[in-house]
NURORO-726841 format. One record per residue: y, x, z of N, C-alpha, C in turn; residue in one letter; residue number from 1; chain. Coordinates in steps of 0.001 Angstrom, whole numbers, plus 500000, padded with zeros to 6 digits. Atoms other than C-alpha are relative to their C-alpha. Last residue first. Layout:
! residues N
    n.py    n.px    n.pz   ca.py   ca.px   ca.pz    c.py    c.px    c.pz  resn  resi  chain
       Y       X       Z       Y       X       Z       Y       X       Z     A   NUM      A
...
! end
This chain:
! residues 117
    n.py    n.px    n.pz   ca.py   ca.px   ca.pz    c.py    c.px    c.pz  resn  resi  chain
  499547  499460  498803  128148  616652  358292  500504  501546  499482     X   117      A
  498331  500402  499858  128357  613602  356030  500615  501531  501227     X   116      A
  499193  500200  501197  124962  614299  354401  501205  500083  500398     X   115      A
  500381  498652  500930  123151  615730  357611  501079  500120  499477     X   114      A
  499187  499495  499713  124496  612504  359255  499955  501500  499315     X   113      A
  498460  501144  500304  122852  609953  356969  500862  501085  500761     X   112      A
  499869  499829  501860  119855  612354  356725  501410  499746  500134     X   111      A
  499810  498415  499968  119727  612492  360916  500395  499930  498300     X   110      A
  498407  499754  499727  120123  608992  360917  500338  501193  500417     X   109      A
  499072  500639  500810  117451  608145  359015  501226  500447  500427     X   108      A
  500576  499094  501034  114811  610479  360574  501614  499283  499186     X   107      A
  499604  498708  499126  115830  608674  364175  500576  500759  498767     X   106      A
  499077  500127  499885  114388  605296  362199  501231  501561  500383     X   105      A
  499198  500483  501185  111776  606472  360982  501494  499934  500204     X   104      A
  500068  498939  500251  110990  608220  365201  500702  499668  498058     X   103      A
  498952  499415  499742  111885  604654  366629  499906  501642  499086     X   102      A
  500152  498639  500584  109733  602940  364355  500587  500922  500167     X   101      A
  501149  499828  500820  108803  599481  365550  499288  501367  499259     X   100      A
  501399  499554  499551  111207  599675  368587  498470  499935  498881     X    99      A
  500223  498919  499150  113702  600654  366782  498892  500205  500484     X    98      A
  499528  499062  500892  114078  598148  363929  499251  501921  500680     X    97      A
  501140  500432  500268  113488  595297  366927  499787  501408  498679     X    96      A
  501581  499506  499166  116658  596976  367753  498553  499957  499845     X    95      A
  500614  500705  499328  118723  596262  364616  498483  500680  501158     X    94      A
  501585  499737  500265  120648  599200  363783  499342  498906  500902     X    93      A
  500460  500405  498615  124516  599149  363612  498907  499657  499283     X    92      A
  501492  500116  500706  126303  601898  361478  499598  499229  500989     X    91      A
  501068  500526  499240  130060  602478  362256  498580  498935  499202     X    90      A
  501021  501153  500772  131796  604928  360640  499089  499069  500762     X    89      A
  501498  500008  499682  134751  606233  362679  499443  499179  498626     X    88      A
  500676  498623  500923  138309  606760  361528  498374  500511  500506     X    87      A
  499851  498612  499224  140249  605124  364244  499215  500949  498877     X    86      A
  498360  499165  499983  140895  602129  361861  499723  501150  500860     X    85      A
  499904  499352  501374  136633  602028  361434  501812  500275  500116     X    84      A
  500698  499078  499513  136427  601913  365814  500453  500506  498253     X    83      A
  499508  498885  499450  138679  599310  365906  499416  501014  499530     X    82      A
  498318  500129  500439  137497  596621  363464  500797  501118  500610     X    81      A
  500202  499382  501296  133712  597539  364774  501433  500532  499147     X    80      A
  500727  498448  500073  134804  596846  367990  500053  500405  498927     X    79      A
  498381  499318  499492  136940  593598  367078  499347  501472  500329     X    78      A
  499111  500086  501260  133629  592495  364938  500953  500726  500552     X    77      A
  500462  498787  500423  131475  592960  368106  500718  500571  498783     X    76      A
  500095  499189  498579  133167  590454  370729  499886  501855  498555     X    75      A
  498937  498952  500274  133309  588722  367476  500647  500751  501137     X    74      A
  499875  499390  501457  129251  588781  367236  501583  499686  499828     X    73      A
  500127  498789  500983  129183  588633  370731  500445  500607  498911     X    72      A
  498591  498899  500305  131411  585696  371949  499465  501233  499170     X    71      A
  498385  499998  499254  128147  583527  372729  500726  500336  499208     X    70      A
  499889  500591  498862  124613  585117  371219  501588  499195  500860     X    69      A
  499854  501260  500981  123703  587029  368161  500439  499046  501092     X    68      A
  498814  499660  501387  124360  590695  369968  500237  498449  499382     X    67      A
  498333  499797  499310  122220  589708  372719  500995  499957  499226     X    66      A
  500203  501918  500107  118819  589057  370133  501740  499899  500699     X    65      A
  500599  501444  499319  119508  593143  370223  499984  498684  499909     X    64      A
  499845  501004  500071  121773  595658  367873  498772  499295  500661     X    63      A
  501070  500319  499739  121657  599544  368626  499991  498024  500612     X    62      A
  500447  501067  498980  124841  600621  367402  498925  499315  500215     X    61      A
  500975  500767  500067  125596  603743  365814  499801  499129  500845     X    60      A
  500414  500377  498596  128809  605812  365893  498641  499099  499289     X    59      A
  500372  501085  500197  129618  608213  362980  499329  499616  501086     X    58      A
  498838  501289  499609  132433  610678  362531  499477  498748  500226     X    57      A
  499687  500781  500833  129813  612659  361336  500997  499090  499887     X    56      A
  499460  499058  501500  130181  616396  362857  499933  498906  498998     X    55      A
  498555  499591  500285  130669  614134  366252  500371  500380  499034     X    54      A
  500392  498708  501028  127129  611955  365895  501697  500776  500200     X    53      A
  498675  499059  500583  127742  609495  368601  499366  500768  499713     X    52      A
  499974  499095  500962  125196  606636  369629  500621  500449  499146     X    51      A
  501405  499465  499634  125505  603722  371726  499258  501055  500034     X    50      A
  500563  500278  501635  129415  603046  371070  498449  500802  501115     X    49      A
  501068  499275  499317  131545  602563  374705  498794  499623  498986     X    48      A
  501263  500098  500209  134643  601077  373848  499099  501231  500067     X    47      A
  500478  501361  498980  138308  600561  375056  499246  499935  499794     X    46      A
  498514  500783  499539  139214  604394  373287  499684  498872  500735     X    45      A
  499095  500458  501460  135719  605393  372189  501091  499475  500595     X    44      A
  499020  500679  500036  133378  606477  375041  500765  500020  499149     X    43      A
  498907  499146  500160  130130  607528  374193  501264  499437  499947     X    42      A
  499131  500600  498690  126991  606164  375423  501013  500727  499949     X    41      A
  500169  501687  499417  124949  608497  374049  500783  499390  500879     X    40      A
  499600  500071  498458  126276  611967  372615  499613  498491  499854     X    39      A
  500057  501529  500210  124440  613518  369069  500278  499923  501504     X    38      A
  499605  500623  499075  124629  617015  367946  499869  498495  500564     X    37      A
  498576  500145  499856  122519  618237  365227  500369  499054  501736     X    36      A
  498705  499125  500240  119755  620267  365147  500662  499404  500749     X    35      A
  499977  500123  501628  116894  616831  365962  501242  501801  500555     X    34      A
  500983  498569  500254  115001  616976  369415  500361  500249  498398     X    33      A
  499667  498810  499071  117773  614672  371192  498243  501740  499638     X    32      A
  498871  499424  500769  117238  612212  368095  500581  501603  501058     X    31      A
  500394  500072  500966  113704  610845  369274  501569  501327  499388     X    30      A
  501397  499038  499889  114229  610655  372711  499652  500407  498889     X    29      A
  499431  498537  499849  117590  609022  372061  499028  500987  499955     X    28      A
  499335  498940  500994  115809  606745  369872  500647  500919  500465     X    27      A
  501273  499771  501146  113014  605406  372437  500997  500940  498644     X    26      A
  500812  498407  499436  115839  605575  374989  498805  500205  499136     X    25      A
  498905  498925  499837  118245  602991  372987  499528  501069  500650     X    24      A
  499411  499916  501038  115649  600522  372410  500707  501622  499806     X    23      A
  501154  498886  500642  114271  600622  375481  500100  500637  499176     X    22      A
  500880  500539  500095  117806  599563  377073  498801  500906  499198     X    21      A
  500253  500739  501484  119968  601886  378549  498942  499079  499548     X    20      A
  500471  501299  500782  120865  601724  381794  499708  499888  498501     X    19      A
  501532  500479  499239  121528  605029  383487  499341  498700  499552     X    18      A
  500483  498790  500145  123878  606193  380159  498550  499992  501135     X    17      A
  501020  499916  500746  125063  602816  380927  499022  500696  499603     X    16      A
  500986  500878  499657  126634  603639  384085  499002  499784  499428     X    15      A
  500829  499494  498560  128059  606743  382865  499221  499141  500483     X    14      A
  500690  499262  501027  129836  604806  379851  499091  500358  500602     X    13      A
  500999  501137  500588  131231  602314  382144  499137  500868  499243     X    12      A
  501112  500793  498821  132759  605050  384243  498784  498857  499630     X    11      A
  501021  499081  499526  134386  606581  381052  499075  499748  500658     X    10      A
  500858  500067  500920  135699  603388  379969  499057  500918  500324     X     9      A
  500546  501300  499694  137582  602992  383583  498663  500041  499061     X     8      A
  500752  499655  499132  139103  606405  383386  498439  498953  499774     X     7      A
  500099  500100  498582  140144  605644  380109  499128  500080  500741     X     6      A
  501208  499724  498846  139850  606690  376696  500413  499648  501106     X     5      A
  500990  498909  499265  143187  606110  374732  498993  499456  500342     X     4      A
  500330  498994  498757  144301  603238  372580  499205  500976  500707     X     3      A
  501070  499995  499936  145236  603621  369123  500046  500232  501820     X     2      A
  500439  498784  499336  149073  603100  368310  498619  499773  500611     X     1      A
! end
């Protein structure tokens, strides 16, 4: 059985939403002037995905040097592992990626959701 949203996730979500890294405000800025929908910092049952498309079913993750580091990468695997059994797609986008071309980049994941939307 999939777990719920919680209070708790919510609150983390909210926090971040004041924290994002550059990364992650160079593309919201970018994607918050596209049609389609898109929620940052979106809670997912025990996770909190970077970038939510809803009409795609598709989360995006905005990958950092962080990500390669410790526990991360299966810190990030068990995410990912969740998030596709719930019936998400998950897409993760190297930051350095972002900050070189946040607006390319943006363009991409408007197509990619266009298509699926």
């Amino acid at each position: 059985m999939a777990r719920q949203t919680t209070r708790k996730t919510v609150l983390k979500a909210r926090t971040l939403r004041k924290e994002r890294s550059l990364p992650e405000a160079l593309l919201w800025n970018e994607l918050k002037q596209s049609d389609l929908k898109f929620r940052q910092q979106h809670p997912a049952g025990p996770y909190v995905v970077d970038i939510y498309c809803p009409s795609a079913k598709t989360c995006f993750e905005i990958d950092g040097i962080a990500h390669d580091m410790g526990d991360r990468p299966e810190r990030d695997e068990r995410k990912v592992a969740w998030l596709e059994a719930q019936g998400y797609r998950v897409v993760r986008i190297a930051a350095r990626d972002v900050l070189k071309s946040p607006g390319d980049v943006a363009d991409a994941i408007v197509r990619l959701c266009e298509a699926d939307s």
